[in-house]
Steps between C-alpha positions, in 0.01 A plus 500: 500500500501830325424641809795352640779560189399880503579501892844372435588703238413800686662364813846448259456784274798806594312730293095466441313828347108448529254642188188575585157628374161584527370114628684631814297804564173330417544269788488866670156523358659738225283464131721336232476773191602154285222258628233356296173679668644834510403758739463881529209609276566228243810777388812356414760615706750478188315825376498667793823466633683679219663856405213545285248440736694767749552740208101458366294396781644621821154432664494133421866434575484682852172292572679185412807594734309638766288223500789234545737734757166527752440132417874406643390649822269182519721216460824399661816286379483126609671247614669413172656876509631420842665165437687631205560796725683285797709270247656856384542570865685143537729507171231289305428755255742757385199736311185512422333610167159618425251601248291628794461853566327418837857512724318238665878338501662770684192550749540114610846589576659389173847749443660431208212563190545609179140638370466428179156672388545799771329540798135668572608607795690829424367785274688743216408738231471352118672831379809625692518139749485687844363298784191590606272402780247202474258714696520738182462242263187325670379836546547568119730803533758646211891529573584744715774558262394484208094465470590155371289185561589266752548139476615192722840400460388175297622405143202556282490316175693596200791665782855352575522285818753738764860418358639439845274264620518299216844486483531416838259208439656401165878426671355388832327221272759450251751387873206327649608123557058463571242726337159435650209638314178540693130630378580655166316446173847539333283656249674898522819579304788545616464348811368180366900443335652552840454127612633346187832747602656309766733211488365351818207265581151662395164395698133655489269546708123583381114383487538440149844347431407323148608785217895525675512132593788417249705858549571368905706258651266499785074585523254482784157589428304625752428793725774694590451593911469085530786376280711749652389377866597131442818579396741382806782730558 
């Protein structure tokens, strides 16, 4: 029946904004930094993936990025990434957020995405912000600019999420008549507030549905790729 209601709300819904997070890269075979075994050396990702760690320890913090850009060249988006990408190309879904910095989204065809963490995908120097190639940061190269050190464009810990994506994200949600949240630990601030900011119906989508239960008019647990295939639209 859930099933069911969340097909007819989406079907009804003039304005639907879809959240997601890292459960929907995992079912790309992408490592979740926030599960409970862990990966990568036993090193918490939360220490590594910080100003600090750029400033102090290039050497570690280029390992850990290199490490995840090659492993993207392994794994694809899936079907999940290409449903959600279709409803946007049928008026079903008027944007999609993401804590992912994967662009799996936009390379299943998905337009309209607001990146909320950054993206991996594109390179620029921690000092004067010039874009730089990735080939120079995989290849652990200075700025040509300024001799600074490179860095992804992600949002490491302890910086500001981009203003423009997040604004875009805040008043898509804030007009959404559905907001459909899918593979997210809702466990990062700010992005964790941005369901609670609509005035429309709220459903959630994730293996573990049991901590957010009461904050949603609507949860399905389960795996995302399936739930997302059964529903009829």
């Amino acid at each position: 029946m859930t099933i069911e209601l969340l097909s007819d709300w989406l079907q009804s819904s003039n304005s639907t904004v879809i959240l997601t997070g890292a459960g929907m890269s995992t079912e790309s075979g992408i490592p979740d930094f926030r599960s409970a075994s862990g990966w990568w050396n036993n090193i918490d990702p939360r220490t590594v993936a910080t100003t600090e760690a750029l400033a102090q320890n290039h050497s570690l913090f280029h390992e850990f990025y290199k490490m995840r850009i090659e492993n993207l060249e392994k794994v694809a988006p899936h079907e999940g990434h290409q449903i959600l990408a279709d409803w946007e190309k049928r008026g079903i879904v008027s944007l999609v957020a993401t804590q992912n910095v994967d662009g799996f989204h936009q390379l299943a065809g998905s337009q309209r995405v607001e990146e909320l963490h950054g993206s991996i995908r594109s390179i620029r120097c921690h000092r004067c912000e010039k874009a730089a190639s990735m080939e120079s940061f995989l290849h652990k190269e200075s700025c040509a600019h300024c001799d600074g050190k490179l860095r992804p464009n992600v949002v490491l810990f302890g910086e500001n999420l981009p203003q423009v994506s997040w604004n875009n994200a805040m008043e898509a949600i804030r007009a959404a008549e559905l907001v459909l949240v899918i593979g997210t630990s809702l466990e990062v601030y700010p992005v964790n507030q941005l369901p609670m900011m609509t005035k429309g119906k709220t459903a959630y989508i994730n293996l573990d549905i049991a901590q957010h239960a009461a904050q949603f008019d609507l949860t399905i647990e389960g795996k995302i790729k399936e739930v997302l295939q059964q529903l009829q639209l």
